[in-house]
C-alpha positions as CSV (number, residue, x, y, z in Angstrom):
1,X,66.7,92.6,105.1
2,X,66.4,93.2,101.4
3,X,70.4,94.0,101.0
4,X,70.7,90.1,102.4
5,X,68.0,88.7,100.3
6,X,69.4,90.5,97.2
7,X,73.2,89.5,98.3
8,X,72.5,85.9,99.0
9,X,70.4,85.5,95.5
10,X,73.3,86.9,93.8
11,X,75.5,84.6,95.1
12,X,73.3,81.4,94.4
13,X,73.3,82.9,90.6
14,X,77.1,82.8,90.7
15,X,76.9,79.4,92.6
16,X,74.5,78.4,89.5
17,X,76.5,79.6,86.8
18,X,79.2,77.5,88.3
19,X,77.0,74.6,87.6
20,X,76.1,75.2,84.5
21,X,80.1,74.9,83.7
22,X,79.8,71.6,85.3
23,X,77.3,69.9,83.6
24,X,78.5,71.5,80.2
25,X,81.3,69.9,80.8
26,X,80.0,66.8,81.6
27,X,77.5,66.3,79.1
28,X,79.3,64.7,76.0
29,X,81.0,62.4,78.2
30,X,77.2,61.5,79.5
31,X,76.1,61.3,76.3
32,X,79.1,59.1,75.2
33,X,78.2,56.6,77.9
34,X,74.6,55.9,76.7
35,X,75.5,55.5,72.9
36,X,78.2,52.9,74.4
37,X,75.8,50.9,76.0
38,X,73.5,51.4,73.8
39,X,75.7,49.7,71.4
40,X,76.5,47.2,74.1
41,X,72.9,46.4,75.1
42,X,72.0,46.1,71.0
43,X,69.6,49.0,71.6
44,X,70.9,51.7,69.7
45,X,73.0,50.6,66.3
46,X,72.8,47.3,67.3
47,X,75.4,45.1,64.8
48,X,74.3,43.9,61.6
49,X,71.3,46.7,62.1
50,X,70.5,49.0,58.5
51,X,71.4,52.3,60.7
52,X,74.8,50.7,62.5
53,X,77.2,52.6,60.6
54,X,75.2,55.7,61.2
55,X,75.5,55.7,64.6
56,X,78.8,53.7,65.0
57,X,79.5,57.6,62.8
58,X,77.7,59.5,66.0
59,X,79.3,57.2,68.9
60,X,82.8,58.3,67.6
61,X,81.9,61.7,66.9
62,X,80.5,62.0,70.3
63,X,83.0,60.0,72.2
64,X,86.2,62.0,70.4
65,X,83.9,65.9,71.7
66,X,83.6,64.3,75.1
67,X,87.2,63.0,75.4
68,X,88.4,66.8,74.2
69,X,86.1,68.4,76.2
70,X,87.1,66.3,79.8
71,X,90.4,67.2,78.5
72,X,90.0,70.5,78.8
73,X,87.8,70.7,82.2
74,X,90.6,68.8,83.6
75,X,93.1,71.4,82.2
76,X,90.7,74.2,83.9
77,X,90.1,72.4,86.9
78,X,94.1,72.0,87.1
79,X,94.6,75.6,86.5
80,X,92.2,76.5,89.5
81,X,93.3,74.4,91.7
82,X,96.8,75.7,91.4
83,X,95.7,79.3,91.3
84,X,96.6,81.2,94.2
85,X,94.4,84.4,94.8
86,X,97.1,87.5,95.1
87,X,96.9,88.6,98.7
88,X,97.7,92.4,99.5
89,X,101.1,93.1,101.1
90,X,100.3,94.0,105.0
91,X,102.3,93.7,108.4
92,X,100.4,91.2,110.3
93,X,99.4,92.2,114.2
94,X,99.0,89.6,116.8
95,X,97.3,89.8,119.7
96,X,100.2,90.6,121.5
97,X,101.1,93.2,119.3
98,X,97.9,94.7,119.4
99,X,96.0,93.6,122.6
100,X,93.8,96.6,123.3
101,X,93.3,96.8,119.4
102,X,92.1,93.7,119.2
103,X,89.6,94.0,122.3
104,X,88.4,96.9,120.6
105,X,87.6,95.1,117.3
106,X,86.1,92.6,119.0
107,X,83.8,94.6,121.8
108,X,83.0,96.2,118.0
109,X,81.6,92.9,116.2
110,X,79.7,92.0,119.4
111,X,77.7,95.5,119.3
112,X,77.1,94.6,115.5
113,X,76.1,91.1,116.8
114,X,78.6,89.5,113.9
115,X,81.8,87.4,114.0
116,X,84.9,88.8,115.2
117,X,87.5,88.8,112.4
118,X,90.1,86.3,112.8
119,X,93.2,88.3,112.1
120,X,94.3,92.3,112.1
121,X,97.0,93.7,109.8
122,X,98.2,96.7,108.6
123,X,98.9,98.6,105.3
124,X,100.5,101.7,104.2
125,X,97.7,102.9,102.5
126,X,94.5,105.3,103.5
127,X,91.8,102.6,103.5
128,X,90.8,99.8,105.5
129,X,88.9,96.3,104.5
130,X,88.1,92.6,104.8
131,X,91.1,90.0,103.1
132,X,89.3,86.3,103.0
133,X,92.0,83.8,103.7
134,X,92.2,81.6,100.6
135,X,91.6,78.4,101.0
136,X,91.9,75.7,98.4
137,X,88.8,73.0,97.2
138,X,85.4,73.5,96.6
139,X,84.1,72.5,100.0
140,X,86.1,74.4,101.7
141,X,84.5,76.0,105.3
142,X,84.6,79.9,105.2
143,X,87.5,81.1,107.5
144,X,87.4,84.3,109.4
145,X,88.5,87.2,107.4
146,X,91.6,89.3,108.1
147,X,90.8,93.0,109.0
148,X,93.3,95.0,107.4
149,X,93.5,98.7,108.5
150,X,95.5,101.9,106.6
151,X,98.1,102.2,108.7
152,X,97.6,106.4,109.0
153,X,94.9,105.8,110.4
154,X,96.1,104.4,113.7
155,X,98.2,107.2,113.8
156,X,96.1,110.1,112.9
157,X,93.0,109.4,114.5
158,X,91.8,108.8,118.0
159,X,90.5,105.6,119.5
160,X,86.7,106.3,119.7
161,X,86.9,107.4,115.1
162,X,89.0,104.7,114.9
163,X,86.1,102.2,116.2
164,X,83.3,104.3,114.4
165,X,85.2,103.9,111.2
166,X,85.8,100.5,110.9
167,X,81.8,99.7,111.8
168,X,80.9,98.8,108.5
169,X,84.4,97.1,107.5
170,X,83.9,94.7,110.8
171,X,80.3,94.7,109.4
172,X,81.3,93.0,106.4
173,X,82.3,89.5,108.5
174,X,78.5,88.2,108.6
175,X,78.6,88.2,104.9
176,X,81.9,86.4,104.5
177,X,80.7,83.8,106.9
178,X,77.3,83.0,104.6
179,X,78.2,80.1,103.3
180,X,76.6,80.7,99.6
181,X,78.2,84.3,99.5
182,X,81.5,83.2,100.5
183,X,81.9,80.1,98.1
184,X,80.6,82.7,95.1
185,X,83.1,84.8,96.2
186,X,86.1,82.2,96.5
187,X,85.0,81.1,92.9
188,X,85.3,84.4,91.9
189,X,88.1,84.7,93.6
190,X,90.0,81.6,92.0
191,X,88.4,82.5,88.2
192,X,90.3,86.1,88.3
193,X,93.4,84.7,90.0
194,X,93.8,81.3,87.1
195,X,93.5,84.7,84.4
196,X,96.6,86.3,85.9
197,X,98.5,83.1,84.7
198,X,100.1,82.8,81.1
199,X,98.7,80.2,79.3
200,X,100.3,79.1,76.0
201,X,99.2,76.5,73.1
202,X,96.2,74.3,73.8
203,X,96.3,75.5,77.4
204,X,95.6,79.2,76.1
205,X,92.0,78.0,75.8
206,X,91.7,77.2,79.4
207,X,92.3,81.7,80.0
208,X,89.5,81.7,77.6
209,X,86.9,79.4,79.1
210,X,87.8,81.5,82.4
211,X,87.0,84.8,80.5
212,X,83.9,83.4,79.4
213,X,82.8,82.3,83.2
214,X,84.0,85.8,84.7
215,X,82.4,87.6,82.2
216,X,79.2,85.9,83.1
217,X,79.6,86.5,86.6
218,X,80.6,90.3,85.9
219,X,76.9,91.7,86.5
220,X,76.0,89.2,89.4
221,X,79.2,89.8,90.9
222,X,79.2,93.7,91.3
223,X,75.8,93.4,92.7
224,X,76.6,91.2,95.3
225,X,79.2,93.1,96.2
226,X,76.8,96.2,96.5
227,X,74.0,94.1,98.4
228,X,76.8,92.8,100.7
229,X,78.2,97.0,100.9
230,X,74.5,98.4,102.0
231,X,73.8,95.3,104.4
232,X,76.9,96.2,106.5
233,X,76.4,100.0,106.4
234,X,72.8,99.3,107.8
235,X,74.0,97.2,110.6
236,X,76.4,99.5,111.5
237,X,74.3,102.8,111.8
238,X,73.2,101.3,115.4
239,X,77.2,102.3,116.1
240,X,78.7,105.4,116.9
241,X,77.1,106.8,113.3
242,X,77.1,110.8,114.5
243,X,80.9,110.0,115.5
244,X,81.3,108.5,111.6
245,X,80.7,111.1,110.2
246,X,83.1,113.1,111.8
247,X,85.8,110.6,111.2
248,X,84.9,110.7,107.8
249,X,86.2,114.2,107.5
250,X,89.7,113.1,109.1
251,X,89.9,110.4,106.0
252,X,89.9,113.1,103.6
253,X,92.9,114.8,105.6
254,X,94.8,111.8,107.1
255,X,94.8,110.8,102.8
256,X,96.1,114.1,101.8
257,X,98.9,114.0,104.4
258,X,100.2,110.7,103.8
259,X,100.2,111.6,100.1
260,X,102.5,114.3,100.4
261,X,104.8,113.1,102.6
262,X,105.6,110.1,100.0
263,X,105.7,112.4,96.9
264,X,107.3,115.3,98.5
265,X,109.2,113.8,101.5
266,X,109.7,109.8,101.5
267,X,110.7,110.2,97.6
268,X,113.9,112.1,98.1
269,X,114.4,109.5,100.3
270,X,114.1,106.3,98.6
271,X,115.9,107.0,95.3
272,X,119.0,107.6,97.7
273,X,118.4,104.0,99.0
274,X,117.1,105.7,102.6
275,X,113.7,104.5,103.5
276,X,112.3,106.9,106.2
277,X,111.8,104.4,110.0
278,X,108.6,106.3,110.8
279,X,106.9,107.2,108.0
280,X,103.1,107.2,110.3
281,X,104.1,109.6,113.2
282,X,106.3,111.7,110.0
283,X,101.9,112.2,108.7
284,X,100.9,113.1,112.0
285,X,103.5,115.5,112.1
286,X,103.0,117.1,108.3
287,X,99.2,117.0,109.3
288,X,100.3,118.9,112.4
289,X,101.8,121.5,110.4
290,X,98.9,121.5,107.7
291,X,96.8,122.5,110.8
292,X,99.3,125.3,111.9
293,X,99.0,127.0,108.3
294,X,95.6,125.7,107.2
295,X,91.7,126.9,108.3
296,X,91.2,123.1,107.1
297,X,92.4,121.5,110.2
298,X,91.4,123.6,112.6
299,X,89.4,120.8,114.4
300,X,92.4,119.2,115.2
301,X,93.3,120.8,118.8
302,X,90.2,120.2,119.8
303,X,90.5,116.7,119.7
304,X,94.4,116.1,121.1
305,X,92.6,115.3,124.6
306,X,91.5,112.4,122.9
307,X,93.8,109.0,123.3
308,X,95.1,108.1,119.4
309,X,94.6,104.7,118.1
310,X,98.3,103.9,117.8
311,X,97.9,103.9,122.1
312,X,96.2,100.8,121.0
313,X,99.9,99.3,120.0
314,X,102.2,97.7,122.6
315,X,104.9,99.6,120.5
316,X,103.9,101.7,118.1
317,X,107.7,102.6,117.1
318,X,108.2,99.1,116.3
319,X,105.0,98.9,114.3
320,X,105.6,102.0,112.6
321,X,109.2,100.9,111.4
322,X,108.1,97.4,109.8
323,X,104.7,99.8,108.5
324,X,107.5,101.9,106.7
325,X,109.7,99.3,105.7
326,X,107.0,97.9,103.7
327,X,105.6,101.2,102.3
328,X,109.2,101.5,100.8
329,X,109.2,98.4,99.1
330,X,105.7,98.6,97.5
331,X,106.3,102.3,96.4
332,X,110.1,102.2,95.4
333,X,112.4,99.5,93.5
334,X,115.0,98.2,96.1
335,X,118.5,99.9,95.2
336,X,120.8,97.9,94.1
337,X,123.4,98.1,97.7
338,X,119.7,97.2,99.7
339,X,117.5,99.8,101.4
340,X,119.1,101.3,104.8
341,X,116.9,103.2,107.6
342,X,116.4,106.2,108.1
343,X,115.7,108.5,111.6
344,X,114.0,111.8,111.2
345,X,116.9,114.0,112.7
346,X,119.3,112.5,110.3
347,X,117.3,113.4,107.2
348,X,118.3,117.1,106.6
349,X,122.3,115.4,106.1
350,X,121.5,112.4,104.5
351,X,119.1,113.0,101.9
352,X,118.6,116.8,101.7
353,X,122.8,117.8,101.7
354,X,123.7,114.4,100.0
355,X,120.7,114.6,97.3
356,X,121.9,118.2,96.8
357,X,125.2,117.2,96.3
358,X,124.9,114.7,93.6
359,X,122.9,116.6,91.7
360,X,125.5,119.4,92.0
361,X,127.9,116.5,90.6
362,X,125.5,115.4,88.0
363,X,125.3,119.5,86.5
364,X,129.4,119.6,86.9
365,X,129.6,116.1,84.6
366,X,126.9,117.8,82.3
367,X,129.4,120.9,82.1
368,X,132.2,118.5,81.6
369,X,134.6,119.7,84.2
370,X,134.7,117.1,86.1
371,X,136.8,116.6,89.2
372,X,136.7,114.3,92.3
373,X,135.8,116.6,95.1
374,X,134.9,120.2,94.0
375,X,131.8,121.0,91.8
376,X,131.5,123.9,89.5
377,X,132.2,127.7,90.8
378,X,128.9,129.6,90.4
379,X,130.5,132.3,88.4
380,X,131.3,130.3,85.6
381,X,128.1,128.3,85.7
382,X,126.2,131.6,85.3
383,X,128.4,133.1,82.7
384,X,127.8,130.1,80.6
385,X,124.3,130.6,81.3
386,X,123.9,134.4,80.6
387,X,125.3,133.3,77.5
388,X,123.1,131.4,76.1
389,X,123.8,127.8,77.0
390,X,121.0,126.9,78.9
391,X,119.2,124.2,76.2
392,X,123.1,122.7,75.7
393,X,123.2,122.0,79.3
394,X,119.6,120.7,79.8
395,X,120.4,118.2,76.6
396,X,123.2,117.4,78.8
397,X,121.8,116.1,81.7
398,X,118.4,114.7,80.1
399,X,120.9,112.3,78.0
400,X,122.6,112.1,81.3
401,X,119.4,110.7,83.4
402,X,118.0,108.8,80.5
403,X,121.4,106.6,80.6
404,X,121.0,106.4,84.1
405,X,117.5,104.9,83.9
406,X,118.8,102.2,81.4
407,X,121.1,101.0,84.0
408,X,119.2,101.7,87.6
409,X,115.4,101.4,86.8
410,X,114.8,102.9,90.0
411,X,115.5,106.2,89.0
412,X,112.5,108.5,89.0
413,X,111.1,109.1,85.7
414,X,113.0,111.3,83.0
415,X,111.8,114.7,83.1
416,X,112.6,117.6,80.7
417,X,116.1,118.4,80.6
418,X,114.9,122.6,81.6
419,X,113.3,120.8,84.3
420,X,116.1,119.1,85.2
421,X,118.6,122.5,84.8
422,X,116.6,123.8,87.0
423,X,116.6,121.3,89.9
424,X,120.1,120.9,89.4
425,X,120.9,124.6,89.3
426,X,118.9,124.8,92.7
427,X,120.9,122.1,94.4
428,X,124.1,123.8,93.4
429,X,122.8,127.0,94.7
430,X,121.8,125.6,97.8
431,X,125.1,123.8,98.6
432,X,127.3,126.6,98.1
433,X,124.7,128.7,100.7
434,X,125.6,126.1,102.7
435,X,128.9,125.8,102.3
436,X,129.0,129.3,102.6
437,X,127.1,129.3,106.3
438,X,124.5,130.8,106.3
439,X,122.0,128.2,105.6
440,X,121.5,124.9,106.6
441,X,119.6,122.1,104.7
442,X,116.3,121.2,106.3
443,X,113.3,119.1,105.9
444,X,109.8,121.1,105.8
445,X,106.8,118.1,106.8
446,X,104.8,119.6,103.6
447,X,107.4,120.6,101.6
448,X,110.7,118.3,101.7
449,X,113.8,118.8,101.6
450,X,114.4,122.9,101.8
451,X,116.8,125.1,102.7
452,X,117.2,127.2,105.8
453,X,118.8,130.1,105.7
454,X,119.0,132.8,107.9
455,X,120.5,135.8,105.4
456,X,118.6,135.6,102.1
457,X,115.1,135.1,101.6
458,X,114.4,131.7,100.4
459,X,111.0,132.3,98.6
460,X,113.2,135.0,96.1
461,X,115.6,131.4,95.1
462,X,113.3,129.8,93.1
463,X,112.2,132.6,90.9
464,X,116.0,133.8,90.3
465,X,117.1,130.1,89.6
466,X,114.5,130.0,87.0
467,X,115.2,133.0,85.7
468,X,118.8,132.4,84.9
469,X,118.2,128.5,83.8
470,X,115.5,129.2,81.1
471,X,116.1,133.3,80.3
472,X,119.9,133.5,81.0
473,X,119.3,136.9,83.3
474,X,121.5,135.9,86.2
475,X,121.1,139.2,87.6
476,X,118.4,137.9,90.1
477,X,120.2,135.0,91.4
478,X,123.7,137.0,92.1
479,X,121.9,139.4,94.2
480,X,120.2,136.4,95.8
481,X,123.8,134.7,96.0
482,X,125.1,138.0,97.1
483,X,122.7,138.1,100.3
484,X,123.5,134.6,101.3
485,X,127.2,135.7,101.3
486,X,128.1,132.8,99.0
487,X,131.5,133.7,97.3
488,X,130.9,132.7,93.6
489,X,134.2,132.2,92.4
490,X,134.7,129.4,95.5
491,X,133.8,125.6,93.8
492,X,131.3,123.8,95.0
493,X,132.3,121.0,97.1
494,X,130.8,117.6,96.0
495,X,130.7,115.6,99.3
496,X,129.4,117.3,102.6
């Protein structure tokens, strides 16, 4: 019980500090009132007294601190009252979304012997915690917190890691239904939240005093936030604990999965204005593979007789698609003709074939040849390369994408322009292999976008491109070119 003592008494020292603001605040008017009627009552600088003026001197000097510092309590007091708490993006899930999910949350907070959170929802990240509903005025009642879950993990893990994972998350709801911790944290809450607002002239002063308070609370704060931490943990080592610990190894994985199918997979995706529908079973699937080619998931056959969380869903599809949605706009500016959805199966034509093809456009616009439908003929390209115009042609299309990012923000950052030779090169490459037949563009759940083809060996591309973009020695790449049967005196077509 020490983690509550220590939790609670942290929060009464926030809850204290709080005060202390108060009745700083109110003090000169106090002290303005009794030098009033003191002057009133003829006790203090009565008139015609020797020491009137003096204190008629203190009564004004008093009463104008006190008027200027109500002033500004009211300008604070103002400021929190309108502050608004930021409240993580999430799809909510309602019970009818969700029933089995949520009978499992609550059968959960019974074996802890704690509240049931009010609400579940559900983010496109790899972590899972409490959201306390914010709600306005000091005397507020505490309102069930929202339990928010990673959305990976529904999809990744099975039912029974699921529950034993989330223990000391649904642990967390005694503490937010104390009523000294969660009015310590609600101030907290509403002091950070009034700092995120620009204040300017005499209101600047009010982001100060909040500053001041915050910074006060800093110490008191984090160690609430600790005791609060280590009193769920121990409440929830009486559940499923062995199985924890096992789940927290499929954390580590279901994190590294998810991150590389946004950078290397969803990416591609989004700066075409494509946002992938099923971005959660597109993890299980690259985690899948990870397993197939990696000693790291070898665990992960034995436990596909298991039932999977997102069973838990009434449809997962549906959940997965608004999941996704979301995950697109948080990660991605919105382009500017609006985002449009994307189904597995139809990712190899629209974003690997069209992605290749615009950048097969953008290198033909570097060369400055440009025409409407065909892109450059390899043999040129690499003749111009072999001779030594490699760094003219990465200037090219650096100033190229650097305009581009002026004018559509959404644009991935500006790379070198070798860099950007090289990727461009690549997608030429690859579009005249497929134009050519023998390869196919594809998506690879690890990799991205790749290409598939079935007559020269597509490790030997990447070396050969790179060699020829940043050494000139297109030897490499027209035996590779060769192979694939790609003619290199045919253009390039531009649109697939």
């Amino acid at each position: 019980m020490a983690a509550v003592d220590t939790a609670r008494a942290r929060a009464r020292a926030v809850l204290r500090l709080r005060g202390r603001a108060v009745a700083a605040a109110a003090l000169p008017a106090a002290c303005a009132v009794v030098l009033l009627v003191g002057r009133f009552t003829g006790r203090i600088g009565a008139p015609g007294s020797p020491d009137a003026p003096l204190w008629d001197g203190i009564r004004w000097a008093v009463c104008t601190v006190a008027a200027l510092t109500l002033l500004l309590a009211a300008m604070v007091a103002r400021a929190h009252r309108r502050a608004v708490p930021p409240v993580t993006p999430a799809v909510p899930l309602t019970r009818a979304d969700a029933p089995e999910l949520y009978r499992l949350i609550e059968e959960l907070a019974d074996r802890l012997d704690v509240p049931a959170p009010g609400a579940i929802a559900l983010t496109p990240d790899c972590d899972s915690w409490l959201e306390e509903p914010h709600r306005p005025g000091r005397r507020a009642a505490p309102g069930a917190p929202v339990l928010v879950i990673g959305s990976p993990f529904l999809w990744w893990m099975r039912a029974g890691e699921l529950r034993a994972l989330l223990a000391p998350v649904v642990a967390g709801t005694a503490a937010a239904a104390d009523p000294d911790i969660a009015a310590a944290r609600r101030w907290l809450r509403t002091l950070d939240a009034a700092l995120g607002d620009r204040h300017r002239g005499p209101a600047a002063l009010v982001g100060r005093v909040d500053r001041h308070l915050l910074g006060a609370c800093r110490e008191h704060s984090a160690e609430l936030e600790h005791a609060v931490a280590a009193w769920a943990s121990e409440q929830a080592k009486a559940v499923d604990y062995g199985l924890r610990i096992a789940a927290q190894e499929q954390v580590g994985l279901a994190y590294a999965g998810w991150d590389r199918l946004l950078t290397r997979v969803a990416l591609p995706a989004w700066r075409l204005g494509r946002h992938p529908s099923h971005l959660n079973a597109g993890v299980v699937a690259a985690l899948t593979e990870l397993s197939r080619r990696d000693r790291l998931a070898d665990g992960y056959g034995n436990r596909l007789g298991d039932r999977p969380a997102c069973d838990l869903l009434e449809e997962p599809g549906l959940v997965d698609t608004r999941v996704s949605r979301l995950a697109a706009e948080l990660l991605h500016e919105e382009p500017p003709g609006g985002w449009q959805p994307l189904d597995w199966e139809d990712y190899p034509e629209q974003v690997v074939d069209h992605g290749w093809r615009e950048s097969a456009a953008a290198l033909q616009s570097a060369l400055g040849d440009d025409h409407p439908h065909t892109g450059p003929a390899l043999d040129k390209l690499l003749a111009r390369l072999a001779a030594g115009e490699s760094e003219t042609l990465a200037a090219a299309l650096a100033g190229r994408v650097a305009r581009a990012a002026e004018v559509a923000p959404p644009l991935p950052p500006v790379r070198s322009g070798r860099d950007l030779l090289v990727e461009h090169l690549t997608a030429t490459v690859c579009c005249a292999a497929v134009d050519a037949g023998t390869a196919s563009p594809g998506l690879d759940w690890l990799d991205g976008p790749v290409l598939l083809s079935r007559a020269a060996p597509r490790a030997a591309l990447s070396p050969a491109v790179t060699a020829a973009a940043e050494a000139g020695q297109d030897g490499p790449l027209r035996s590779w070119l060769e192979r694939a049967g790609v003619r290199l005196e045919r253009p390039v077509r531009l649109s697939g």
